[in-house]
C-alpha positions in Angstrom: -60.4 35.7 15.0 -61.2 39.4 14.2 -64.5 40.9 13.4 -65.1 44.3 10.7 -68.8 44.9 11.3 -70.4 47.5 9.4 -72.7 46.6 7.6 -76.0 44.1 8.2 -74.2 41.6 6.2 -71.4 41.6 8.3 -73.9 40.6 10.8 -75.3 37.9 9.1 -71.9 36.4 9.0 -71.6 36.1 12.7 -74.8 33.4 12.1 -73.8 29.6 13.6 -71.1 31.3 15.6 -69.9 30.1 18.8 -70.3 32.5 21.5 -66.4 32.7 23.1 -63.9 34.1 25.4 -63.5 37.1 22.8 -67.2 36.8 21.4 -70.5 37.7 23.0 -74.1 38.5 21.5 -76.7 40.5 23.1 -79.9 41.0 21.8 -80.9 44.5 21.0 -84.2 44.6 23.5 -81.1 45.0 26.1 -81.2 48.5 24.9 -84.3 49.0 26.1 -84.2 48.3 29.5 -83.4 50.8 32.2 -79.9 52.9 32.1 -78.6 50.3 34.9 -79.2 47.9 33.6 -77.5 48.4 30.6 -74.5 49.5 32.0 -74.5 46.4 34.8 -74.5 43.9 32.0 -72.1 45.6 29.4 -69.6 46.4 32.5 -69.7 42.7 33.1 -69.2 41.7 29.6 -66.5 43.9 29.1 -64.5 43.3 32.3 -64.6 39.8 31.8 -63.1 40.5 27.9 -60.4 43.1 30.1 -59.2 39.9 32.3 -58.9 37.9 29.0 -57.9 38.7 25.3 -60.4 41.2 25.1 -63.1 40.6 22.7 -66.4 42.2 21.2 -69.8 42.1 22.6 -72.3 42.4 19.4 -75.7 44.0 20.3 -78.1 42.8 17.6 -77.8 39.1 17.4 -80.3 36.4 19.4 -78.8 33.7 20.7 -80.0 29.9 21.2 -78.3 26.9 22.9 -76.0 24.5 21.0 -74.3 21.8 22.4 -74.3 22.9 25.6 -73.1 26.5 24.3 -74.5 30.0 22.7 -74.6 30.6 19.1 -75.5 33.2 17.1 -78.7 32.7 16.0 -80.2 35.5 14.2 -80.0 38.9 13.3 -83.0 40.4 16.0 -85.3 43.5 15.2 -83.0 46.0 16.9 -84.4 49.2 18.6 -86.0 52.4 16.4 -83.9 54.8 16.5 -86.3 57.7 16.5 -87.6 56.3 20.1 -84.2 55.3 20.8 -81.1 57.6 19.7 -77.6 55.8 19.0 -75.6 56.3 22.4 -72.1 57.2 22.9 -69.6 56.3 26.2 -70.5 60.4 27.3 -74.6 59.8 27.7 -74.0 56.9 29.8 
């Protein structure tokens, strides 16, 4: 399945989804923690997607347990931009 997100309610779509081999939700507090540890979890995420099908990793989305597995739960209260700027691959 292939995801177009853009807007918040593109998000909100990703609600009741099963976390999956090509889908992962982080929550945006992740953000927040220090530069290592940012890059230590989103290098894991993304070299597990490399040794797969790849997949997407959506920061913004809380997660609870279902069934024994992850699903989207909700749409979380993301990070201010003022205290925290959007980042690109270069300011890593």
């Amino acid at each position: 399945m292939e995801y177009t997100i853009e807007t918040e309610s593109d998000l909100a779509k990703l609600i009741g989804q099963y976390e999956s081999i090509r889908l992962e939700f982080k929550r945006s507090a992740l953000l927040t923690t220090p530069k290592d540890k940012i890059i230590e979890n989103l290098t894991k995420e993304a070299s597990a997607f490399a040794n797969t099908e790849g997949g997407l990793i959506v920061i913004g989305i809380g997660e609870r347990e279902s069934r024994g597995k992850s699903i989207g739960a909700e749409i979380d209260e993301g990070v201010d931009p003022t205290v925290f700027p959007l980042i690109n691959s270069n300011s890593l």
